[in-house]
C-alpha positions as CSV (number, residue, x, y, z in Angstrom):
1,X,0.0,0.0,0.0
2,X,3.0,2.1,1.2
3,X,4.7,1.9,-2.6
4,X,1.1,2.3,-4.3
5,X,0.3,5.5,-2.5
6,X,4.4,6.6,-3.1
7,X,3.4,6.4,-7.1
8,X,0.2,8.0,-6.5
9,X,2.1,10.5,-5.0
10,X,4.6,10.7,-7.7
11,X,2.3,11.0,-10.3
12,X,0.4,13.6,-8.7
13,X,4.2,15.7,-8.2
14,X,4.8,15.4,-11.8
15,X,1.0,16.7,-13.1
16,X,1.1,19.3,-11.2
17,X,4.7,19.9,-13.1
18,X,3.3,19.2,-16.9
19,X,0.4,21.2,-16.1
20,X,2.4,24.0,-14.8
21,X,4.6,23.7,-16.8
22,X,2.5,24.8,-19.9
23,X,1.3,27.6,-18.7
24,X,5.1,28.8,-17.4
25,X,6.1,28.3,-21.2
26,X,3.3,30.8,-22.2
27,X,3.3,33.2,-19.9
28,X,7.1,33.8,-19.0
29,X,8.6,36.8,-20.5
30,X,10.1,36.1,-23.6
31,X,12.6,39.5,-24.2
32,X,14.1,38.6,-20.5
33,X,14.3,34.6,-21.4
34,X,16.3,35.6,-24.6
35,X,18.7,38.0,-22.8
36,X,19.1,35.6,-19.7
37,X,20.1,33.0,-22.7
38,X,22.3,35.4,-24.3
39,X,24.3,36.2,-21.2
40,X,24.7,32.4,-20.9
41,X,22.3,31.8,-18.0
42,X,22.6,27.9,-17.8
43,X,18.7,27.5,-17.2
44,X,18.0,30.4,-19.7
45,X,19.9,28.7,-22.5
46,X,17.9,24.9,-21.4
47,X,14.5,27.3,-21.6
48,X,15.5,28.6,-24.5
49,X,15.7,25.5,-26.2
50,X,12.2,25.3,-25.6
51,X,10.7,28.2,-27.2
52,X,13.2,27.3,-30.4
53,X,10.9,23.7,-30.8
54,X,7.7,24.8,-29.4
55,X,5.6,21.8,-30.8
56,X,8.2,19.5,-29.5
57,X,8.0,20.9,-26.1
58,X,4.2,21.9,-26.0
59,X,3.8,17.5,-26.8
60,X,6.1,16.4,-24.3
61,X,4.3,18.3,-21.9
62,X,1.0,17.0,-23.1
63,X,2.0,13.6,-23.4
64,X,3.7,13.0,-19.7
65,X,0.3,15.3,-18.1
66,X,-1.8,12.1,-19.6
67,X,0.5,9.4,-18.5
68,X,0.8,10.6,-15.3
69,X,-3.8,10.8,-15.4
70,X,-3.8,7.7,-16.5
71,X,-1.1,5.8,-14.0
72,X,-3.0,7.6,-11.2
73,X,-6.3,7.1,-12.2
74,X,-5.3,3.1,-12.3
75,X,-3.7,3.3,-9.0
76,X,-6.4,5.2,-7.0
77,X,-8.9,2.8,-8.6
78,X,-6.7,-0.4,-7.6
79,X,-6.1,1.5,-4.0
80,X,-9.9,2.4,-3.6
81,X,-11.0,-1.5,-4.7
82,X,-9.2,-3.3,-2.7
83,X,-8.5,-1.5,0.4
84,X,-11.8,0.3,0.7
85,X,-14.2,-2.0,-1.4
86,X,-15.2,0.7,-3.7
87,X,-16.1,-0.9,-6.7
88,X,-18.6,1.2,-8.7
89,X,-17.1,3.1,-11.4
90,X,-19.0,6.7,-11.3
91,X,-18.4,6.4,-7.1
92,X,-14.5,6.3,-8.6
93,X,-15.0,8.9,-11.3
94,X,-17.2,11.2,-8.8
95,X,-14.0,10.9,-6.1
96,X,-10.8,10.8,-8.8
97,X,-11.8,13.4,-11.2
98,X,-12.3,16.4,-8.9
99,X,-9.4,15.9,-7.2
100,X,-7.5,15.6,-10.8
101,X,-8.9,18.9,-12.3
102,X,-9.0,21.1,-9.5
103,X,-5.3,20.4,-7.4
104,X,-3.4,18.5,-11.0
105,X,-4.6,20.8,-13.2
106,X,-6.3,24.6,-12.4
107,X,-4.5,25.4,-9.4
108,X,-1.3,24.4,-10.7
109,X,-1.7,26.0,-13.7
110,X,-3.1,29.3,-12.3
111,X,0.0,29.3,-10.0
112,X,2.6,28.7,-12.3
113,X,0.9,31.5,-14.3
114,X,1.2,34.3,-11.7
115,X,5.3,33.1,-11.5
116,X,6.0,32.0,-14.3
117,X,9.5,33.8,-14.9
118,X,10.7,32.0,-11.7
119,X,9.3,28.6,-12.4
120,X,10.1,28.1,-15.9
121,X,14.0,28.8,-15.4
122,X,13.8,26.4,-11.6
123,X,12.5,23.1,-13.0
124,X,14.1,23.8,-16.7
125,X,16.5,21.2,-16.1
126,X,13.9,18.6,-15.2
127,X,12.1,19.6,-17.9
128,X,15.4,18.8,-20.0
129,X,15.7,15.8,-18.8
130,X,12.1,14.7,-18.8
131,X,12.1,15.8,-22.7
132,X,15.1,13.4,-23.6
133,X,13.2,10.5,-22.0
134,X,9.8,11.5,-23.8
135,X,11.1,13.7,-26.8
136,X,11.3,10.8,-29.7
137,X,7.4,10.1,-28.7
138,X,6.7,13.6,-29.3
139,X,8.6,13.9,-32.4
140,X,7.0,10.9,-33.6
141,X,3.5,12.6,-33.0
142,X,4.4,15.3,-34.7
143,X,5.2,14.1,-37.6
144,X,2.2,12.2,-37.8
145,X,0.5,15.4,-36.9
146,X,2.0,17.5,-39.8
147,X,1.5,15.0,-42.2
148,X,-2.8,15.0,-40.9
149,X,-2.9,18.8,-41.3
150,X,-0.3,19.0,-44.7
151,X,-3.4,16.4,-46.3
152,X,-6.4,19.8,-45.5
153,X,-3.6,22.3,-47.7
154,X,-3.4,24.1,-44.5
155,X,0.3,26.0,-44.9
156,X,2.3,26.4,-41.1
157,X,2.7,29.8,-40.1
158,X,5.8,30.2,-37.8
159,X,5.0,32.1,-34.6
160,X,6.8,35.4,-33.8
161,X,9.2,35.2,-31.0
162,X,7.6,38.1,-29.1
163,X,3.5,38.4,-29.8
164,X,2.4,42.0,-31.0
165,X,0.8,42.5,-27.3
166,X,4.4,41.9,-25.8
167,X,6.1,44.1,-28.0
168,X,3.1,46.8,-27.3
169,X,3.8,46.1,-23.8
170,X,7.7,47.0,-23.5
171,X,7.1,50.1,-25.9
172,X,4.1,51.2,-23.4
173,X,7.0,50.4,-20.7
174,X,9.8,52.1,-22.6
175,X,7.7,55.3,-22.5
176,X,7.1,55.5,-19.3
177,X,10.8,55.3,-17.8
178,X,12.1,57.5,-20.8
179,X,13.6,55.4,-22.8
180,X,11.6,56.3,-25.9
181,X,10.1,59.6,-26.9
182,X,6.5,60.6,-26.9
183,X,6.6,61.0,-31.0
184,X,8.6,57.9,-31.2
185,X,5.8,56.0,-29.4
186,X,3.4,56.9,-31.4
187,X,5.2,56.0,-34.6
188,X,5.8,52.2,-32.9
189,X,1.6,52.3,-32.4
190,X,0.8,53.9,-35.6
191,X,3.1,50.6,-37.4
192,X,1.4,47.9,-34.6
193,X,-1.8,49.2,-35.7
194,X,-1.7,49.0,-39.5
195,X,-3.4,45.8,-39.3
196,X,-6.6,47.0,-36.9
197,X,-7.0,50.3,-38.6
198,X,-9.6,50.7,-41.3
199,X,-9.1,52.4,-45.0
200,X,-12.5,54.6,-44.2
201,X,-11.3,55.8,-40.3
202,X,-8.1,57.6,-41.7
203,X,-9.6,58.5,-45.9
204,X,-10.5,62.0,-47.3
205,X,-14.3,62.1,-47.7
206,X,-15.0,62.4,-51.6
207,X,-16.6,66.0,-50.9
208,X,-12.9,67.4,-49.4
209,X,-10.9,66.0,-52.4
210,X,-10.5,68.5,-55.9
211,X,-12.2,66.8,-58.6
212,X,-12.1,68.3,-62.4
213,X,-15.0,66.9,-65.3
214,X,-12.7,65.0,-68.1
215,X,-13.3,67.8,-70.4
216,X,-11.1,69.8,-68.7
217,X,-7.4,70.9,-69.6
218,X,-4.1,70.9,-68.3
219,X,-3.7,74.4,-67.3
220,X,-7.2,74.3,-65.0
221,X,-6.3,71.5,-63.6
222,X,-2.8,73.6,-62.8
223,X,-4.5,76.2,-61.2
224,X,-7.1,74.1,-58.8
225,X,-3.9,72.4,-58.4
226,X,-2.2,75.5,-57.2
227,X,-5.8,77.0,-55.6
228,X,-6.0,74.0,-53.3
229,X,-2.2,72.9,-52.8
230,X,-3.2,69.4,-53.6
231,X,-0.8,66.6,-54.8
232,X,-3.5,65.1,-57.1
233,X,-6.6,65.6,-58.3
234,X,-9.9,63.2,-59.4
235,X,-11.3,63.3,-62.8
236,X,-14.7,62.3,-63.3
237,X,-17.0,61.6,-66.0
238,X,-20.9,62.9,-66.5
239,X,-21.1,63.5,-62.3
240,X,-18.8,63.1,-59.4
241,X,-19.1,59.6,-58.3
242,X,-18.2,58.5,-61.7
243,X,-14.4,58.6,-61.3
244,X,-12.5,58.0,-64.4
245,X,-9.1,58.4,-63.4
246,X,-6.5,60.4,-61.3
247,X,-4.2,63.0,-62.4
248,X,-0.8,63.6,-60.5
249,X,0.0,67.3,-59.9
250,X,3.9,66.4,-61.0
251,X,3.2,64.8,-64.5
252,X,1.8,67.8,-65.6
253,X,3.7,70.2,-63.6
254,X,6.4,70.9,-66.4
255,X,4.2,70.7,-69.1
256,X,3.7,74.2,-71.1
257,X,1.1,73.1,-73.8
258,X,-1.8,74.2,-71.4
259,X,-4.7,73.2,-73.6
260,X,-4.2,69.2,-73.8
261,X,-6.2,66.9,-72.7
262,X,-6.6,65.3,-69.1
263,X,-6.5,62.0,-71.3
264,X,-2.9,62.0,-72.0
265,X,-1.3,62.0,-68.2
266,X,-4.9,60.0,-66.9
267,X,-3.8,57.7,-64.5
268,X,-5.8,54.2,-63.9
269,X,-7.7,54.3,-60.5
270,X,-7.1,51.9,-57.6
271,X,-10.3,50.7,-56.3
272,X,-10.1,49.8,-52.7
273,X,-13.3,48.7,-50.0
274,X,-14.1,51.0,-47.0
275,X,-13.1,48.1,-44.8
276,X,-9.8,47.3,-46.0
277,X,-6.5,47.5,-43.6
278,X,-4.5,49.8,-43.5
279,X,-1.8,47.8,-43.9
280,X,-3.4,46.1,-46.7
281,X,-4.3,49.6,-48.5
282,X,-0.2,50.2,-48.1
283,X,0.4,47.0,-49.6
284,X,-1.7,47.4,-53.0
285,X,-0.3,51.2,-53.3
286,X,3.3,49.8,-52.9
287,X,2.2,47.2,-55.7
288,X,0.7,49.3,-57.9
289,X,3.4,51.9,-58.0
290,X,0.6,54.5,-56.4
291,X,-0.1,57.2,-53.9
292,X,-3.7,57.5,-53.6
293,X,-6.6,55.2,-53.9
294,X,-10.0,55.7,-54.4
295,X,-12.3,54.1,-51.5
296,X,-15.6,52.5,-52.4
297,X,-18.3,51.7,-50.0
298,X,-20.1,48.4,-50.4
299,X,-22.4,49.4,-53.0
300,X,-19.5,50.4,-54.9
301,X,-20.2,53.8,-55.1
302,X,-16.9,56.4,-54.1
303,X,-16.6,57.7,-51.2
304,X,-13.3,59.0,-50.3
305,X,-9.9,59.0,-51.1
306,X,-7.0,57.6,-49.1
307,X,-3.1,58.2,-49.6
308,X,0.3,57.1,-48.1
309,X,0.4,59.8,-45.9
310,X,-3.1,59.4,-44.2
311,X,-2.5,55.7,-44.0
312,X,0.5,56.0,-42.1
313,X,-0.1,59.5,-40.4
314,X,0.5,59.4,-36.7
């Protein structure tokens, strides 16, 4: 009974580990692991090793939390049999499984959370170790895994180092002690938020924008050019929404025939949705060789204009 209750024990001990352990590996600090490792901390550099072969890790973990359920499950059902006559299985489940997910599994894990920069560098040796036993297992799994998901056409996506929220975290930091300036800041947020920003929060509303008929000439369009201090103008056809094209204030700035036709330096629009990204918007400008796109709403009527400058403005 004395050696049953011992691996009880020690299966318990090493859940509560696994369990942990996985939540250490998320939440720890990833900027100080890297600089511990790079300054040649011994259990920085074995943590390290982690992050560099997260799948690896992530299955070790998973793997040793369910073999350690399973062997105490069996013993505490052996132990409760024949020493206590308990027999019926949902008595078993209704006494096992409580135990199991509150004290192997959301305690530890909650506690690990709140220190997980101390934990994960303490039992990163064990962890080492534990991984060398367990590590061809998980390597197998993987495999099998990646081969699974590679059948759905579903391409991996390697995981930044440090998550966009981290990084937004240190800047926020950074700012506060100094370290970085107030305009600086805001560049680093303006970039971070190029993703969450919408084309239709930052455009010029058609109404604001100089627009000329196509039956215009060069030197009108010079002076509403000049009149407005505007980089480039819209050129409709019939009525406003009807945008034909876009004229660029420099192609026609050194021309002197002032009578041609819009139709010679009439650049090709770039149609883009109210709800695109901002960092999306960039993206097809950059492609396109452009500076300004016109913005369509979902009816695909126009309603604004957005440029480089707006997209990126801080």
């Amino acid at each position: 009974m004395i050696i049953i209750l011992f691996l009880i024990g020690l299966s318990f001990a090493l859940s509560v580990i696994f369990a942990g352990m996985e939540m250490a590996y998320l939440s720890c600090n990833k900027l100080k692991l890297r600089h511990l490792a790079d300054e040649g901390n011994k259990n920085g550099i074995l943590a390290m090793a982690f992050h560099r072969e997260p799948k690896r890790f992530l299955t070790t973990v998973l793997i040793g939390n369910n073999l350690t359920h399973v062997s105490m499950t069996s013993l505490a059902t052996y132990l409760l049999g024949e020493k206590m006559h308990i027999t019926n299985e949902w008595v078993i489940v209704a006494i096992i499984a409580p135990f199991i997910i509150i004290f192997a599994e959301t305690v530890p894990k909650d506690w690990f959370r709140q220190r997980a920069d101390d934990f994960i560098y303490r039992l990163a040796p064990l962890m080492t170790v534990i991984d060398r036993l367990l590590g061809w297992i998980s390597v197998v799994f993987i495999k099998i895994i990646d081969q699974l998901i590679g059948f759905t056409g579903s391409a991996f996506k390697p995981n930044p180092f440090v998550t966009r929220e981290e990084f937004s975290y240190v800047v926020k930091e950074s700012a506060k002690q100094g370290v970085l300036h107030q305009h600086e800041q805001k560049m680093i947020d303006t970039i971070l938020n190029l993703r969450s920003n919408r084309v239709e929060e930052v455009m010029i509303p058609l109404s604001r924008f100089p627009q000329v008929p196509l039956t215009c000439k060069i030197k009108e369009v010079k002076k509403i050019a000049k009149d407005r201090k505007t980089k480039a103008i819209l050129v409709y056809e019939e009525i406003p929404s009807i945008v034909v094209g876009i004229i660029y204030v420099f192609d026609i700035l050194f021309e002197s025939d002032g009578d041609l036709p819009l139709s010679q330096y009439l650049r090709a629009p770039l149609f883009i949705r109210h709800d695109t990204s901002s960092e999306k918007a960039l993206y097809l400008l950059q492609s396109k060789h452009a500076s300004y796109a016109i913005v369509i709403n979902p009816s695909r009527e126009v309603v604004g204009v957005a440029n480089v400058e707006n997209l990126v403005r801080v």
